[in-house]
C-alpha positions in Angstrom: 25.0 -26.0 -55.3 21.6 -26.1 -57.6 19.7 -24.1 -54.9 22.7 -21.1 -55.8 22.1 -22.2 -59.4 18.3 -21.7 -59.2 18.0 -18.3 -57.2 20.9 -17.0 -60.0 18.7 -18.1 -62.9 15.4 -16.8 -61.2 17.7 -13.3 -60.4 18.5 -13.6 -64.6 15.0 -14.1 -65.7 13.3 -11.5 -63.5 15.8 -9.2 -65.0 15.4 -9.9 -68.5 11.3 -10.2 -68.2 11.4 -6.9 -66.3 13.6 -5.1 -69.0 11.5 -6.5 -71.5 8.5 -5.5 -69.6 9.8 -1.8 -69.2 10.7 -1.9 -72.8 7.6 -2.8 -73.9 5.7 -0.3 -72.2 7.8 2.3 -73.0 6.8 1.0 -77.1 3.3 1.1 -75.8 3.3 4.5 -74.4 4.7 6.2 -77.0 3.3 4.1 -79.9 0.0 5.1 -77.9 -2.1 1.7 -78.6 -5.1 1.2 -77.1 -6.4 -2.0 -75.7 -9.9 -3.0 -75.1 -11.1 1.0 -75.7 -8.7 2.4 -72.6 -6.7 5.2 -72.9 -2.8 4.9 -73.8 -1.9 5.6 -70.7 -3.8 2.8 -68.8 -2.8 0.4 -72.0 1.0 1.1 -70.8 0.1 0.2 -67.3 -1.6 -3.0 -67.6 1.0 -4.0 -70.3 3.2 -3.4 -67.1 1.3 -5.5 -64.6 0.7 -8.6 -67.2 5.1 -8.3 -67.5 5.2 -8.5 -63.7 2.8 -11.2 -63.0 4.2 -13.3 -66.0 7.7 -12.9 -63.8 6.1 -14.2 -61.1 4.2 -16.9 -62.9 7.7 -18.2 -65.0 9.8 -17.6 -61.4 7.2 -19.6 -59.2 7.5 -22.7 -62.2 11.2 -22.5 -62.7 11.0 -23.1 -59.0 8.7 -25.7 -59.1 9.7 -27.4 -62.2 13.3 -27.7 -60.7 13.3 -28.4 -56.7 11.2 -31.7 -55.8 11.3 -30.2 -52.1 9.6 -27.2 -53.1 7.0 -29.3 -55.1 6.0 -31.5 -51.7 6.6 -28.4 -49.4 3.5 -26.7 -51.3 1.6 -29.5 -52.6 1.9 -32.0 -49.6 2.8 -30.6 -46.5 -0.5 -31.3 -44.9 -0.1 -34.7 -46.0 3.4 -35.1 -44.5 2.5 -33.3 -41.0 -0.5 -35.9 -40.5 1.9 -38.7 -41.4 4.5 -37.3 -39.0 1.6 -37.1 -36.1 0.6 -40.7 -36.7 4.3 -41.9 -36.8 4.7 -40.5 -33.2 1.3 -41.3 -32.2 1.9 -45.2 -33.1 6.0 -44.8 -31.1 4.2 -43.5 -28.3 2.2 -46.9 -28.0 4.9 -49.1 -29.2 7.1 -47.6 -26.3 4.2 -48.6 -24.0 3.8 -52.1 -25.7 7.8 -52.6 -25.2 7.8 -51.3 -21.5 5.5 -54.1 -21.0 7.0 -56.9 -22.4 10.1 -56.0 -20.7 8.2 -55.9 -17.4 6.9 -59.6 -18.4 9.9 -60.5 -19.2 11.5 -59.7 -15.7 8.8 -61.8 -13.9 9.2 -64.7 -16.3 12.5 -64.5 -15.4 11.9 -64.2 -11.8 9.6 -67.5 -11.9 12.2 -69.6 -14.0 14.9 -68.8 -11.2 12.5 -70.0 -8.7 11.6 -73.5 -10.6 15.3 -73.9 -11.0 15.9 -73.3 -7.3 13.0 -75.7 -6.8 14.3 -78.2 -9.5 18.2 -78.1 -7.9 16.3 -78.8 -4.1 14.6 -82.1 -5.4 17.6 -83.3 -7.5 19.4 -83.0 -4.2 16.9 -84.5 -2.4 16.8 -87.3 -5.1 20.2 -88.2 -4.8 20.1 -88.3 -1.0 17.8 -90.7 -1.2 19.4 -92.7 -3.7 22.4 -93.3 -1.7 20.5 -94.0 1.8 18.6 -97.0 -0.7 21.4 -97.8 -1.7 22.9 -99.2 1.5 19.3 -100.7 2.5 19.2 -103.0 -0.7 22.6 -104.3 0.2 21.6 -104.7 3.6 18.3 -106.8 2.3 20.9 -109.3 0.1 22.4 -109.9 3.5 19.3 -110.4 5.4 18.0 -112.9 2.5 21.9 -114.4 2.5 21.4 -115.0 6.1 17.8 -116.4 6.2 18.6 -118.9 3.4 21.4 -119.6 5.6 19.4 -120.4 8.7 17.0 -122.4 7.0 19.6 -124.8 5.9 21.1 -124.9 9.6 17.9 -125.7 10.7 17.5 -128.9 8.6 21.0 -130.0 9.9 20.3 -129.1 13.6 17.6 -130.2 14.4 18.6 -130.1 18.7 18.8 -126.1 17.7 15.5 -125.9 16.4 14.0 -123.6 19.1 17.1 -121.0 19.1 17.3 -120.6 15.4 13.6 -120.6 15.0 14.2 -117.5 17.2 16.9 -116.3 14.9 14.8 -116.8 11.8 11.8 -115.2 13.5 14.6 -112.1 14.5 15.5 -111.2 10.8 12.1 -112.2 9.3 11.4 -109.1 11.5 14.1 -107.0 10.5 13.9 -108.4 6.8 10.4 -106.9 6.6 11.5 -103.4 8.6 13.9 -103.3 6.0 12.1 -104.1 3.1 9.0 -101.3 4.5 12.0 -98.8 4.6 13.2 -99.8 1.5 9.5 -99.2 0.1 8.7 -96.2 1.6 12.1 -95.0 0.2 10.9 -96.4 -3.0 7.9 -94.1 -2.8 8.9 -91.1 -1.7 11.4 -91.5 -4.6 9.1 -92.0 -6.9 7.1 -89.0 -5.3 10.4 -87.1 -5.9 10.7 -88.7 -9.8 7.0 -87.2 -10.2 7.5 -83.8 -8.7 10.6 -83.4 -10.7 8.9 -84.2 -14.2 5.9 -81.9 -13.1 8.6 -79.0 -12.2 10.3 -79.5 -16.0 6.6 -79.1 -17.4 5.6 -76.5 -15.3 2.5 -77.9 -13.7 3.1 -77.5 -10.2 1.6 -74.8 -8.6 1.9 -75.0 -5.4 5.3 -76.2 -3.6 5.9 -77.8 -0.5 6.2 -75.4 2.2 4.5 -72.5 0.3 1.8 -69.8 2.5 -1.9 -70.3 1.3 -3.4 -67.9 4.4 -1.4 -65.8 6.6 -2.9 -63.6 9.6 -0.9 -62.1 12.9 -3.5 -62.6 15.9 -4.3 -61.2 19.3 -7.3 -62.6 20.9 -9.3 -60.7 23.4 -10.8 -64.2 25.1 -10.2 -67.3 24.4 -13.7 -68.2 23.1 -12.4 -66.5 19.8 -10.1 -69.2 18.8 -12.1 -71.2 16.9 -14.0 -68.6 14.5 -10.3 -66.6 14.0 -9.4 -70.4 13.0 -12.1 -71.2 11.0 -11.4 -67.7 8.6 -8.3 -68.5 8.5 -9.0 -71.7 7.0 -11.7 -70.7 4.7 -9.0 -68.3 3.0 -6.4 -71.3 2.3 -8.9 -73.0 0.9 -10.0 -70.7 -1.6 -6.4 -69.1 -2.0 -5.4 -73.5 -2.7 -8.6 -73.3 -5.1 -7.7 -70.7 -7.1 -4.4 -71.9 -7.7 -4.8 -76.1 -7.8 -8.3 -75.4 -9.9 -8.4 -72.4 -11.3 -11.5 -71.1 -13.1 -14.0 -73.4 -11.0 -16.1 -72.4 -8.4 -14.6 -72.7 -5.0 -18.0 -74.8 -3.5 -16.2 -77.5 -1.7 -12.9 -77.8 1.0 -10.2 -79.4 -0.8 -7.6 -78.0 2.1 -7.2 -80.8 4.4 -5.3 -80.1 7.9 -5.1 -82.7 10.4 -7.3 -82.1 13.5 -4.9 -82.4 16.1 -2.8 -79.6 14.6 -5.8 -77.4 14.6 -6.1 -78.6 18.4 -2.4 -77.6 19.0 -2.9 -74.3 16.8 -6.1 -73.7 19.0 -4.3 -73.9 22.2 -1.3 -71.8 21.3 -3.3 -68.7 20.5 -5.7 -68.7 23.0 -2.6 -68.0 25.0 -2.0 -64.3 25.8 0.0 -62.6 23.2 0.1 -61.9 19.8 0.4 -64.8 17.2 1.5 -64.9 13.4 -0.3 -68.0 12.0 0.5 -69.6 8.6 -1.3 -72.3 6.9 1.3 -74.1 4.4 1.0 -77.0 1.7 2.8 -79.7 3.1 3.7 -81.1 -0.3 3.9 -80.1 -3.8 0.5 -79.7 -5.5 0.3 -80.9 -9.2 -2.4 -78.3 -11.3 -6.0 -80.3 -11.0 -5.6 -82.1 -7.9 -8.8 -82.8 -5.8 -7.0 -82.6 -2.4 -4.3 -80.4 -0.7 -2.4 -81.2 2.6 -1.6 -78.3 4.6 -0.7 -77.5 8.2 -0.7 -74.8 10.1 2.6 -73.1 11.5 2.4 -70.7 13.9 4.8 -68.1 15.8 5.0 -65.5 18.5 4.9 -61.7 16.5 8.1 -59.9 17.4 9.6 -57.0 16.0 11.6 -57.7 12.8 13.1 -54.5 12.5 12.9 -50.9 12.8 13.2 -47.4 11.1 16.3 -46.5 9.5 17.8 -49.8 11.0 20.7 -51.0 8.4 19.5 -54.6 7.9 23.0 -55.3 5.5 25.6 -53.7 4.2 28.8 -54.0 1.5 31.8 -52.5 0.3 32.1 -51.6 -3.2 36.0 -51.4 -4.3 37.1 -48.5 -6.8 39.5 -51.0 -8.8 36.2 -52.5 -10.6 33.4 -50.5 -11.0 32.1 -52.7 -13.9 28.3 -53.1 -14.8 28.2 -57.2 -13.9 30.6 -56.3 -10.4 27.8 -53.6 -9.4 25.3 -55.9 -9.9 26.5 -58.6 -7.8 27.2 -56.6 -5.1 23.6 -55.0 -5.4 22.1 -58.6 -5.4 24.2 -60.1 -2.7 23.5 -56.9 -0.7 19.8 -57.8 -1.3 20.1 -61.3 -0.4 22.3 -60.7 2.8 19.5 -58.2 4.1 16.5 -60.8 3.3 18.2 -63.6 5.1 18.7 -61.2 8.2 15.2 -60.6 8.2 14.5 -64.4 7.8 17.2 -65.1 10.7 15.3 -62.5 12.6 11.8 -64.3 12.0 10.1 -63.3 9.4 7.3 -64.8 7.2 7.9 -62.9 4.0 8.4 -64.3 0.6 11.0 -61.4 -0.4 12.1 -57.1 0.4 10.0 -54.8 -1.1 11.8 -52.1 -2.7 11.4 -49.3 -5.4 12.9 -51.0 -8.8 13.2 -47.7 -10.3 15.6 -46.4 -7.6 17.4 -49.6 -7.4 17.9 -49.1 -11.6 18.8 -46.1 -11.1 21.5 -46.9 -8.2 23.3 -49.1 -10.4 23.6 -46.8 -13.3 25.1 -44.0 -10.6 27.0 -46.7 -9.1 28.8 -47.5 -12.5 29.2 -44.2 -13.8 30.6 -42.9 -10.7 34.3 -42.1 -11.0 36.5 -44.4 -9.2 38.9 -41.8 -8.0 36.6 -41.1 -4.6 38.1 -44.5 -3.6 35.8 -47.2 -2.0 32.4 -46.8 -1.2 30.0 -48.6 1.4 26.4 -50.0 0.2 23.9 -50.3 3.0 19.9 -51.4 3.3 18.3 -49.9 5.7 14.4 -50.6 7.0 12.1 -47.6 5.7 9.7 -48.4 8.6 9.0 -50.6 11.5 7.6 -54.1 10.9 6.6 -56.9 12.4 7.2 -61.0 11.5 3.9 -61.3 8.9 4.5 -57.5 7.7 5.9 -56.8 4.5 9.9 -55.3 5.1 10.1 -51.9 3.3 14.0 -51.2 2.4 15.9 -48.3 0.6 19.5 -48.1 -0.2 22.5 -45.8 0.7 25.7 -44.7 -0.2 28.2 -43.4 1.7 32.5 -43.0 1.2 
């Protein structure tokens, strides 16, 4: 309402200065005054064009004077526009910043899954052991029941010395089977106590089982078996050295594989055929140890899988076609097709798969209207590949 207010008042006072402008150089032209020595004539007309800039100058102020948008429009536009550049300058690079973190995030999550999976497999195994000791202690009170036992037999029998001395000799032998069990139980436990406080802070970085060198081989002679062998085990090394002792120079071996497995891996590939050789830690490895036990597993290559080959597949019912339902389905699709792949042989650590696509799957999937009834998920190879290849996979719809 005061914009309609202001261009009324500016209509007003351009009329009124104009009349009065008109009227005064009518006065002027007929009084026929003369300024600064110029005829009457030109007096009148620069009366006139003083009345009209005055109308401009008053119009231009009211206008000023009243709208504060008008004030920064002329006064501090330029200002404004550089702010507005910089604003979208600096959510340009906080978009970037937050695509990152988010992308951090994702693995961080990734890795505390894979702890926890870790963590749940050594509880377990923890347990396990727990209960198998259990049994074995009991069995030890026995044992010690039962030498005591002898002993005082002995002292009142002396015409069976020879036959319990046997008997005592018997479960002295088992006593001390028992207790080495019971010790080496003991240990391993304790081994199991360690790894699991290590796993809660983190510091185990490399876990039993995990690949430090992988390589698929075909040797042309037989003669090549040792210097294949002997790569091979200078990339574990420095794979285990830059993850036990990170930031030191890998100068020394700190793998340690025992010789006759290298004699059994030796043999095995200088057989014809193609060969995909792993060397994996054999235990847990705590961040700063000196010495890493490994050993080498090794397999025939075969095909894993081929082309367009559906490696899994899963229905997707119209009744729920929730955001948490889609992404089960998505992730138990994904986990059915790595086991395949794992029951068919291969070495991998996981699929590899566009993320972006498979974002973008579940956002169709959920948005999709649920009148076109059930639909079928599948994952299907994108390529051929082989036991220590990487397994490309896309995804597909169908009704």
């Amino acid at each position: 309402m005061s914009g309609w207010l202001l261009i009324i008042a500016l209509l007003v006072l351009g009329g009124v200065l104009s009349a009065l402008g008109d009227r005064l150089g009518s006065r002027v032209g007929k009084a026929r005054l003369s300024l600064f020595n110029m005829r009457p004539r030109r007096t009148a007309v620069l009366i006139t064009v003083l009345t009209g800039s005055l109308i401009s100058a008053l119009s231009l102020g009211l206008m000023l004077l009243v709208s504060r948008q008008l004030r920064v429009g002329l006064f501090e536009l330029d200002g404004l526009q550089q702010k507005l550049q910089d604003s979208r300058r600096q959510l340009r690079q906080n978009r970037g910043a937050l695509e990152s973190a988010e992308e951090e995030r994702r693995q961080a999550i990734a890795q505390t899954q894979r702890i926890d999976a870790e963590l749940s497999t050594a509880k377990q195994r923890a347990a396990t052991l727990r209960e198998e000791l259990e049994p074995l202690q009991q069995q030890r009170v026995r044992l010690e029941a039962e030498q005591q036992r002898l002993s005082r037999d002995i002292q009142q029998r002396d015409r069976d010395i020879k036959v319990r001395d046997a008997d005592i000799r018997r479960t002295e032998e088992e006593l001390k089977r028992v207790r080495a069990s019971i010790q080496a139980g003991e240990a391993e436990l304790k081994e199991l106590e360690r790894n699991l406080i290590a796993l809660r802070r983190g510091s185990v970085v490399l876990s039993s089982g995990e690949a430090l060198a992988t390589a698929t081989i075909r040797l042309e002679s037989a003669g090549q078996a040792k210097t294949v062998i002997d790569r091979l085990l200078q990339d574990a090394n420095l794979t285990a050295y830059q993850q036990v002792r990170p930031g030191e120079t890998p100068d020394r071996q700190i793998l340690l594989v025992p010789r006759n497995d290298v004699q059994r891996l030796r043999t095995i590939i200088s057989k014809p055929g193609t060969w995909v050789v792993s060397i994996r830690s054999a235990t847990n490895v705590l961040l700063g140890e000196t010495i890493v036990y490994a050993f080498p597993d090794v397999r025939p290559n075969r095909r894993i899988s081929r082309s367009g080959e559906v490696l899994a597949s899963a229905t997707l019912p119209d009744q729920d076609r929730s955001p948490e339902m889609v992404r089960r389905r998505l992730n138990l699709l994904l986990a059915s097709a790595f086991a395949e792949v794992q029951r068919r042989g291969s070495l991998v650590e996981g699929l590899q798969f566009d993320g972006t696509v498979f974002a973008q799957l579940g956002m169709a999937l959920v948005d999709r209207p649920a009148e076109e009834g059930d639909l079928t998920l599948e994952v299907i190879a994108e390529s051929d590949s082989d036991s220590g290849d990487p397994v490309l996979v896309a995804f597909r719809v169908s009704p």
